[in-house]
N, C-alpha and C positions, 0 to 999 in steps of 0.2 A: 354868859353863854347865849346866843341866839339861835333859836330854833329854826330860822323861814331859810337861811342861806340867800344866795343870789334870785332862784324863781320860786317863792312861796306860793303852794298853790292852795286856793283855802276851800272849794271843793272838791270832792271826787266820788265817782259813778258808786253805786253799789258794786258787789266785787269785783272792782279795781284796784291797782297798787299805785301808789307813788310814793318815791327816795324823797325822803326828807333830810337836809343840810344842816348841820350846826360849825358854826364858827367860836371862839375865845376872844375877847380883847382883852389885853395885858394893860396893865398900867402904861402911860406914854400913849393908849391909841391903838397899838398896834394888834391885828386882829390875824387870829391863826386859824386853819383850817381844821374841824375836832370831830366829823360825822362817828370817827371809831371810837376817840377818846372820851367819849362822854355817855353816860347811862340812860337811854332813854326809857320814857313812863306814858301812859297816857290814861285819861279821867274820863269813863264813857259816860253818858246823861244814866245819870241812877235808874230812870226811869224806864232805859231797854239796856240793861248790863250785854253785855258781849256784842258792842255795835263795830268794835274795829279788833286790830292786833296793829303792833307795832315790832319791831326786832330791836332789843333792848340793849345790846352789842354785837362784838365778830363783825366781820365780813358786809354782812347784808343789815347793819347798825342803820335805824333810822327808816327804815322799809315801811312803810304805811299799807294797810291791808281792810277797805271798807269792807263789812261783814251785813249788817243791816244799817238802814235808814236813818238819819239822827244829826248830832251833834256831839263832837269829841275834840277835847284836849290834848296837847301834845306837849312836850316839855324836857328839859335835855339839861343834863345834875353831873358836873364834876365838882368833885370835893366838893368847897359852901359855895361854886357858884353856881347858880342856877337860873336858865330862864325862864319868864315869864309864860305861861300857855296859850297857845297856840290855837286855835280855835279851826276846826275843820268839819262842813257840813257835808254826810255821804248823800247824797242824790240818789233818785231812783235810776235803777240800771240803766246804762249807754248803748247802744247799737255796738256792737264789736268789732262784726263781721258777716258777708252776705254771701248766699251759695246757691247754688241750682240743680236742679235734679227733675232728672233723672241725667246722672254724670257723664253717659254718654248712649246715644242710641246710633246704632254700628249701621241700619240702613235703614234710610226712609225714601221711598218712592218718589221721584219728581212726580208732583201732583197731588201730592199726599201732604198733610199735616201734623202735626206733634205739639200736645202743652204739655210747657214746661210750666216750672212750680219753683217761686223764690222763698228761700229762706232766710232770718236774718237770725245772727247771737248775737246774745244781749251779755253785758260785763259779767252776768251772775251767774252764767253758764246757761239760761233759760233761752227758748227761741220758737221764733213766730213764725208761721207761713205769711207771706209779704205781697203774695202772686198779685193779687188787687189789688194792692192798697192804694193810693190815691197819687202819691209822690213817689211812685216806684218807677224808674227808667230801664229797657234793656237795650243794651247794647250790642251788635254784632260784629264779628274780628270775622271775615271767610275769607276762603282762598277759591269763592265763584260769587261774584256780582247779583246772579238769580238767587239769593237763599236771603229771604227776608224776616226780620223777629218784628214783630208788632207793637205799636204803643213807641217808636222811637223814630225820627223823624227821619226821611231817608232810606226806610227798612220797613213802612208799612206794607205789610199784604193788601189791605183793605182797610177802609177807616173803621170799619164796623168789626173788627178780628176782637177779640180777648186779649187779653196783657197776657204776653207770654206765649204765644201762638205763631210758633214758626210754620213757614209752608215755604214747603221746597217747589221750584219753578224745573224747566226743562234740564236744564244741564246741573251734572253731578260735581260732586265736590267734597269739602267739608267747611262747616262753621264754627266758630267756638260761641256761645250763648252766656252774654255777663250782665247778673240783674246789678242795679245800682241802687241804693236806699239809701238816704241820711247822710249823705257822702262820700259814702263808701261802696268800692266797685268790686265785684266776685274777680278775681284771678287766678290762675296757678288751674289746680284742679278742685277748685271751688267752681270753675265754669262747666257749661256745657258744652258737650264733643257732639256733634251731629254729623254725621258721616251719608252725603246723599248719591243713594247708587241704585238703581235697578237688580 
């Protein structure tokens, strides 16, 4: 039995998941696909017991679930055969996902100003204010040329603004407001709605 399947991946984030693969090889070579067919187990470092979970059959057989930090074994047992383990180290949590807020403010005066404030989540569910950080990019989507987000080339108000620091210019409009961190860009209604009216 082989545990890694076709893309083994030997780390992952604090709570994160990844599907883990097992294949069979028959006598002759021949290698069969087994993720349901086979029981899977895994050996967490003695030294933090409950660092993962794994889905042991059914459906969702092979399901990898980092819980805490460490180093764990994985391992996949039909009848006597059995593979070798599998070694996977959980990392400190991932960037998720980035969002901004205040989600929408319905009217700011041309001439007026508004900060906004990024947020990012982390795989564990935990999350940071980002508004400063140092590699944080915002991006502006408008539907009026005058409405500028700061800190993003093409969209400065002024050099000297705050990260995150839109100012609305003469003519009205709306903007949407998308911070970017770690390579990942706020979308959907994770951005901000700016709505610029008198």
């Amino acid at each position: 039995v082989n545990t890694t399947g076709t893309a083994p991946q030997k780390t992952v984030a604090k709570g994160a998941s990844h599907s883990y693969a097992a294949t069979i090889t028959i006598t002759g070579g021949s290698k069969y696909w087994a993720t349901r067919n086979v029981k899977w187990t895994l050996t967490p470092d003695v030294k933090n017991p409950g660092e993962a979970t794994i889905e042991a059959e059914g459906n969702n057989a092979g399901l990898f679930v980092a819980v805490a930090i460490g180093i764990v074994n994985i391992k996949a047992d039909r009848g006597t055969a059995s593979s070798g383990p599998y070694a996977i180290t959980i990392t400190n949590a991932a960037p998720k996902s980035v969002y901004c807020r205040p989600s929408v403010i319905n009217q700011l005066v041309p001439g007026s100003t508004a900060q906004l404030e990024a947020w990012v989540i982390f795989t564990d569910g935990t999350e940071n204010e980002i508004t400063k950080a140092a590699n944080i990019k915002w991006n502006a989507y408008t539907s009026s040329s005058n409405t500028t987000v700061s800190n993003r080339a093409g969209f400065f108000a002024s050099p000297g603004d705050p990260k995150g620091l839109i100012t609305a210019f003469s003519n009205t409009g709306t903007v949407y407001a998308a911070p970017e961190f770690a390579g990942i860009t706020a979308f959907g209604v994770d951005r901000c709605k700016i709505v610029i009216s008198y």
